[in-house]
TORDRENLUM-935135 format. One record per residue (C-alpha): residue number from 1; residue in three letters; x, y, z. Coordinates in pm, whole numbers, plus 32768, in hexadecimal, padded with zeros to 4 digits. Example, Ala and Ser with C-alpha at 12.3 -4.5 7.8 and 13.67 -1.06 7.14 Angstrom:
// TORDRENLUM-935135
<atom 1, ALA, <84CE, 7E3E, 830C>>
<atom 2, SER, <8557, 7F96, 82CA>>
END
This chain:
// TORDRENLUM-935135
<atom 1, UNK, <30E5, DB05, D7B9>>
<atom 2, UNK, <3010, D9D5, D807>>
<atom 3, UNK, <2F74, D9D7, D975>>
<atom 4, UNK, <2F23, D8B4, DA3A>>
<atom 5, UNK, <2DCB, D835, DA7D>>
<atom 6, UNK, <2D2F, D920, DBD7>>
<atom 7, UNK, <2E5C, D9E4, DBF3>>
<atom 8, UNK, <2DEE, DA61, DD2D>>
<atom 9, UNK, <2D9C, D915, DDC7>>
<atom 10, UNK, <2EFD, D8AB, DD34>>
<atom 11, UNK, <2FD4, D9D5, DDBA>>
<atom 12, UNK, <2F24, D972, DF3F>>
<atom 13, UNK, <2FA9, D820, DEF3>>
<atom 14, UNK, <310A, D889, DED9>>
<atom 15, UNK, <3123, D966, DFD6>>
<atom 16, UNK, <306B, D899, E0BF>>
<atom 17, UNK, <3160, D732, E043>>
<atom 18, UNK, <3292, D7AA, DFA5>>
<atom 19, UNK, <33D3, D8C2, DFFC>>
<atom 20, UNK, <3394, D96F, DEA3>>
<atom 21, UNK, <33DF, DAF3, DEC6>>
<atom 22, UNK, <32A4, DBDF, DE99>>
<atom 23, UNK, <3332, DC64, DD39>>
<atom 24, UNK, <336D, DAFA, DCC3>>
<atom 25, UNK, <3215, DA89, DD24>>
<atom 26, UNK, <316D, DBE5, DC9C>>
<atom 27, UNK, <31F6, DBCB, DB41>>
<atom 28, UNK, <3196, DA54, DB05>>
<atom 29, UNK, <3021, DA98, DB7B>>
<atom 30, UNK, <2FE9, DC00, DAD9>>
<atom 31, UNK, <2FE7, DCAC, DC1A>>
<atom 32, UNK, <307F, DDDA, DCBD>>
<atom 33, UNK, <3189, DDA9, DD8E>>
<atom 34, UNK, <30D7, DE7C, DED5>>
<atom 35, UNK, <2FB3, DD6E, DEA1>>
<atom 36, UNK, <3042, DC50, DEC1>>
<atom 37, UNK, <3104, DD1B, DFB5>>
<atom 38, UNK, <2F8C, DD37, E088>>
<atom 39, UNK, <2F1E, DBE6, E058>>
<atom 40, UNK, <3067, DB72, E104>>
<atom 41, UNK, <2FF2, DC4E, E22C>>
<atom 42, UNK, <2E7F, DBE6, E20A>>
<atom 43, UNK, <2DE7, DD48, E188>>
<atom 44, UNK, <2D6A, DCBC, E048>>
<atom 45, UNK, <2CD1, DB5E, DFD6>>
<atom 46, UNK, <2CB1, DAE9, E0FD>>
<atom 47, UNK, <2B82, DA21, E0D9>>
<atom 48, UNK, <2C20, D98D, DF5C>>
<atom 49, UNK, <2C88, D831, DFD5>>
<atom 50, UNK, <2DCF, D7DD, DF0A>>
<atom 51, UNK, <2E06, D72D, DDCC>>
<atom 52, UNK, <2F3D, D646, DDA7>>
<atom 53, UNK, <2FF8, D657, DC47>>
<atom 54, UNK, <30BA, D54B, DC55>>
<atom 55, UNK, <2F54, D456, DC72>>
<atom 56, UNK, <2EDE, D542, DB4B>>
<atom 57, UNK, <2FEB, D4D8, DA5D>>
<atom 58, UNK, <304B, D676, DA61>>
<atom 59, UNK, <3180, D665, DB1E>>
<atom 60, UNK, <3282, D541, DB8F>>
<atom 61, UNK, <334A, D510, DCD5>>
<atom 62, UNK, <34B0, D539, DC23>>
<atom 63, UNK, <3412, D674, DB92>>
<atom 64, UNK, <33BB, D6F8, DCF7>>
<atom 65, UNK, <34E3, D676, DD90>>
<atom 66, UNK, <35BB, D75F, DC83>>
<atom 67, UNK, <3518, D883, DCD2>>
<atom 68, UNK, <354C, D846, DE44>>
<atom 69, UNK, <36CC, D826, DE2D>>
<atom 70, UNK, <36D3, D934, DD31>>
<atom 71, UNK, <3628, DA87, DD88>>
<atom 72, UNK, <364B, DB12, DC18>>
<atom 73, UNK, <35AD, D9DD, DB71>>
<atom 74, UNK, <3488, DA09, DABF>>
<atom 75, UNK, <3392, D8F2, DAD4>>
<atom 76, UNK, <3305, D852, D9B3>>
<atom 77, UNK, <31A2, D7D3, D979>>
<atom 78, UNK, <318E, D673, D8EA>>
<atom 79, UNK, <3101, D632, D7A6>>
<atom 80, UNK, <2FED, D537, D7BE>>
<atom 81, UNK, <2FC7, D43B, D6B6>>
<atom 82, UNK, <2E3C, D456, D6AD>>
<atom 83, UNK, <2DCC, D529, D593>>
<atom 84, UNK, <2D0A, D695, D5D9>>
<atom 85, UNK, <2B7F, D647, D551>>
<atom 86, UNK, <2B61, D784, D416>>
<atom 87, UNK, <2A70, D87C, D44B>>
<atom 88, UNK, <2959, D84B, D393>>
<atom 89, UNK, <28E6, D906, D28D>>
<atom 90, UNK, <27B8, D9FF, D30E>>
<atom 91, UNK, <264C, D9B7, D268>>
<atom 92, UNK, <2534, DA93, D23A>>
<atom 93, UNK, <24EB, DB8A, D31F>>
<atom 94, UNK, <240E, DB43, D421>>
<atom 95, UNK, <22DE, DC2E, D44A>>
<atom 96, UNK, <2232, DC3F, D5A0>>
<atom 97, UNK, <20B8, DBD0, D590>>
<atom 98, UNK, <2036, DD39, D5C6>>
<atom 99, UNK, <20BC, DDBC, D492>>
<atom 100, UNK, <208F, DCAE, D3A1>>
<atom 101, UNK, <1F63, DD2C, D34E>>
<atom 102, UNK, <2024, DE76, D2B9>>
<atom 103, UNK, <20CC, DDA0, D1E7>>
<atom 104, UNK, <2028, DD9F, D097>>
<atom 105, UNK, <2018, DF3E, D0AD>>
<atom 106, UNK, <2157, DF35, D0CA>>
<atom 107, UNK, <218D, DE49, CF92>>
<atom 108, UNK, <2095, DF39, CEC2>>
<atom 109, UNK, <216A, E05F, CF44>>
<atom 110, UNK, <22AE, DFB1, CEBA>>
<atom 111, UNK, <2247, DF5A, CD85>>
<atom 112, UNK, <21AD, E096, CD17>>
<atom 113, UNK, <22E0, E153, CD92>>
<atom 114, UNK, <23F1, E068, CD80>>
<atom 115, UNK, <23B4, DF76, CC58>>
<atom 116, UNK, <24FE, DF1E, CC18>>
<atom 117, UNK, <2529, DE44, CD57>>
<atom 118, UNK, <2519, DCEC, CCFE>>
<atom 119, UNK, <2403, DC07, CDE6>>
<atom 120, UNK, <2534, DB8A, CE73>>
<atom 121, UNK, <25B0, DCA6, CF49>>
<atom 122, UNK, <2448, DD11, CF94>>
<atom 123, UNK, <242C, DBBC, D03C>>
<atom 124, UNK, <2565, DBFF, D102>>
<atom 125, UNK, <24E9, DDA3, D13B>>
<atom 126, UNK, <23A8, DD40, D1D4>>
<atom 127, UNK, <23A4, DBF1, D213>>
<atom 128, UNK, <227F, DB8C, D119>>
<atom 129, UNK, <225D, DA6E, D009>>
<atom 130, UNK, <2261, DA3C, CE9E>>
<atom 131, UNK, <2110, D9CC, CE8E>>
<atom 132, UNK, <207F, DB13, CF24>>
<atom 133, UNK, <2165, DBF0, CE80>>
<atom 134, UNK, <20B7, DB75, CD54>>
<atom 135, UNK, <1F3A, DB8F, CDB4>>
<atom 136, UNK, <1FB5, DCF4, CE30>>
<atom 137, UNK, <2020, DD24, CCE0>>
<atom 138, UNK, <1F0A, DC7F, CC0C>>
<atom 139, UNK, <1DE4, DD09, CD1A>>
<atom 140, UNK, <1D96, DBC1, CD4E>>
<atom 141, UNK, <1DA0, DBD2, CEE0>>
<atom 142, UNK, <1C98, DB95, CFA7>>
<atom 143, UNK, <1CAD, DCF8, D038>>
<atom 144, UNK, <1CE0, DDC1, CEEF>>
<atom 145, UNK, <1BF2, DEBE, CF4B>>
<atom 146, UNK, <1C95, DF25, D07D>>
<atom 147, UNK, <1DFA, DF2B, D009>>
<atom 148, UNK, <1E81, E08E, D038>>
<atom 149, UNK, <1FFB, E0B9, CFDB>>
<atom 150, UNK, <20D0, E131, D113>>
<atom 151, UNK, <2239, E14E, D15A>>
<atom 152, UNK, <22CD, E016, D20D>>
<atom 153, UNK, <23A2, E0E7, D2D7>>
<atom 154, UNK, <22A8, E18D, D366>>
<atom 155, UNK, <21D1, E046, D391>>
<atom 156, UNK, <22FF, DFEE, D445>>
<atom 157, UNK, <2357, DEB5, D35A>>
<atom 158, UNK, <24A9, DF1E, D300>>
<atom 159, UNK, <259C, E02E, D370>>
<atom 160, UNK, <25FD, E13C, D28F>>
<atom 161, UNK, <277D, E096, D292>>
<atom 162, UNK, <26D7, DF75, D1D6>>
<atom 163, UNK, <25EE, E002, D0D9>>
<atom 164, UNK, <2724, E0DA, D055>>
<atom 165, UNK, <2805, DFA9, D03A>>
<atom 166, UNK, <270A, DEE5, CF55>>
<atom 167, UNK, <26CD, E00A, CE82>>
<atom 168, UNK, <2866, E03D, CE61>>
<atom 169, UNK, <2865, DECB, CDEE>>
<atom 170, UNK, <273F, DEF5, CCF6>>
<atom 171, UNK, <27A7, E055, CC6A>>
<atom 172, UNK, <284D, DF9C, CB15>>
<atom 173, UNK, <2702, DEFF, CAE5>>
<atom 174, UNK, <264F, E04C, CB28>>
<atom 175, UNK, <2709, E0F9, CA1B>>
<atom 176, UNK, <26D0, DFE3, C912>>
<atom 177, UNK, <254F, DFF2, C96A>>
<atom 178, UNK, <247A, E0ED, C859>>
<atom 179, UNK, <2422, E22E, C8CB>>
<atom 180, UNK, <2262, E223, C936>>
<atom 181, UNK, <220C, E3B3, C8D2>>
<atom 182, UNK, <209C, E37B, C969>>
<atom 183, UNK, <209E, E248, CA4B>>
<atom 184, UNK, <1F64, E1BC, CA95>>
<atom 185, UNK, <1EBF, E1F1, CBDD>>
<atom 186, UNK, <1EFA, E0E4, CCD2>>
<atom 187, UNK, <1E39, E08D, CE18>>
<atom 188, UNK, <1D87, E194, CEE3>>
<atom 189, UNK, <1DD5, E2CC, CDF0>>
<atom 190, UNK, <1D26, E3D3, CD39>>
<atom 191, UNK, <1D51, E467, CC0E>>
<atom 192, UNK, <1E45, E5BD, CC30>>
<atom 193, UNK, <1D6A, E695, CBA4>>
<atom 194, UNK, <1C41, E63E, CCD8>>
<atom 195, UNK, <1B31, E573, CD10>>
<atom 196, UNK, <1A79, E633, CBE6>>
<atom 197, UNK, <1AA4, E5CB, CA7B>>
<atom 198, UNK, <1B0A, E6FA, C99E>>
<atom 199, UNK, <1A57, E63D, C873>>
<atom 200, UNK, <190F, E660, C95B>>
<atom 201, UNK, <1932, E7CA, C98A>>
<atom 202, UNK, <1854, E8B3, C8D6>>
<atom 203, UNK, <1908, E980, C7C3>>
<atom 204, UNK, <189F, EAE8, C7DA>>
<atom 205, UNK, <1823, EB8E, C69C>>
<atom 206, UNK, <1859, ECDD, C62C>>
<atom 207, UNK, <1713, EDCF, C643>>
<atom 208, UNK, <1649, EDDC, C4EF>>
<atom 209, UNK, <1684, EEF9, C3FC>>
<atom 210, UNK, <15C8, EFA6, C286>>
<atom 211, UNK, <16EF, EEF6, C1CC>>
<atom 212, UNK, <16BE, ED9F, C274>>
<atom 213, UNK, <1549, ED84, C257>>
<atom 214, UNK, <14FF, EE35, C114>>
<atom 215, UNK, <164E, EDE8, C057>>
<atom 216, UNK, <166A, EF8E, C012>>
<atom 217, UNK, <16F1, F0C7, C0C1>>
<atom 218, UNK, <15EC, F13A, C19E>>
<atom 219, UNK, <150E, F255, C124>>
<atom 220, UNK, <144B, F35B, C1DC>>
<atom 221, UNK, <1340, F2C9, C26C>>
<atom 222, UNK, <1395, F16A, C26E>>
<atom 223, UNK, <1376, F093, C3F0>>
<atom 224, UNK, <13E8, EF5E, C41E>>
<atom 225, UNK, <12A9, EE80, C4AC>>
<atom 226, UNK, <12A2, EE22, C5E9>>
<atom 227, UNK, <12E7, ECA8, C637>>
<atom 228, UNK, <11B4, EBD0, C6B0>>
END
């Protein structure tokens, strides 16, 4: 049920100018019955100065003057002729100053774990830009060397809520993405296997023997030479 505008304001009005019962005057301004009940005996609101509805365009005179005669009536808000603005549409998210600077970790973070969201809804996640999702991408920032992929949520650029709702809406492009078996590895990581190469490693050889140096079975007498 539509409410009039400062239903508070409205319901001191009526008690204050009209002979409206409590109940009448309760149900047309979304109130309990025991409050407008107090304001009528100045408990409550009593520093709300009153609002007339019949200079708002909510209510007319006849309309009060039926209720008055008729205890049962139920009044009835006026529909105004002025149209109700649309909400607009929300934009990008905004990012507070302090953490914008968390911003492109968080991009590297989503596109090494989450390719298959589109620049679109990483715009609306974190409340970034085309243009720097792409130098993210390309490692053509300014700040490439410092990039480090972290979580968003726990950067505090999106709420967990969120980050699950864009990945439901990009799970049919997820499974129509090829499957990476070795992905390469993406800002601030090492290689899984440490920060040694195993090609680098020494390869241990097995200790020299009669039938490796001399090509034979060994014979009595026979010693291998000592290495110099």
């Amino acid at each position: 049920m539509a409410l009039p505008l400062m239903p508070k304001a409205t319901a001191v009005w009526l008690v204050e100018n009209t002979a409206l019962t409590f109940e009448q005057i309760a149900e047309f301004c979304g109130m309990h019955e025991l409050e407008v009940q107090a304001i009528a005996d100045g408990e409550v609101a009593t520093g709300i100065v009153g609002a007339d509805p019949v200079d708002n365009g909510q209510l007319t005179r006849d309309e009060i003057a039926r209720g008055e005669s008729n205890q049962n009536y139920k009044l009835r808000l006026k529909v105004s002729d002025i149209p109700t603005p649309q909400q607009r549409s929300k934009g990008a998210r905004y990012t507070p100053v302090s953490k914008r600077h968390d911003r492109p970790d968080a991009i590297a973070w989503l596109l090494k774990h989450h390719p298959e969201l589109s620049d679109a809804q990483l715009c609306k996640l974190i409340g970034t830009t085309k243009p720097t999702i792409n130098s993210v991408r390309d490692r053509s920032h300014w700040n490439s060397a410092a990039i480090k992929p972290r979580n968003p949520v726990t950067l505090g650029l999106c709420t967990e809520a969120d980050l699950e709702k864009a990945l439901i809406l990009a799970a049919p492009r997820r499974r129509a993405m090829p499957v990476q078996d070795t992905p390469e590895p993406s800002y601030g990581e090492t290689h899984e296997y440490g920060a040694e190469d195993p090609v680098a490693r020494p390869v241990p050889m097995d200790e020299p023997t009669i039938e490796t140096v001399f090509g034979r079975p060994a014979q009595h007498g026979d010693q291998v030479p000592d290495e110099e």
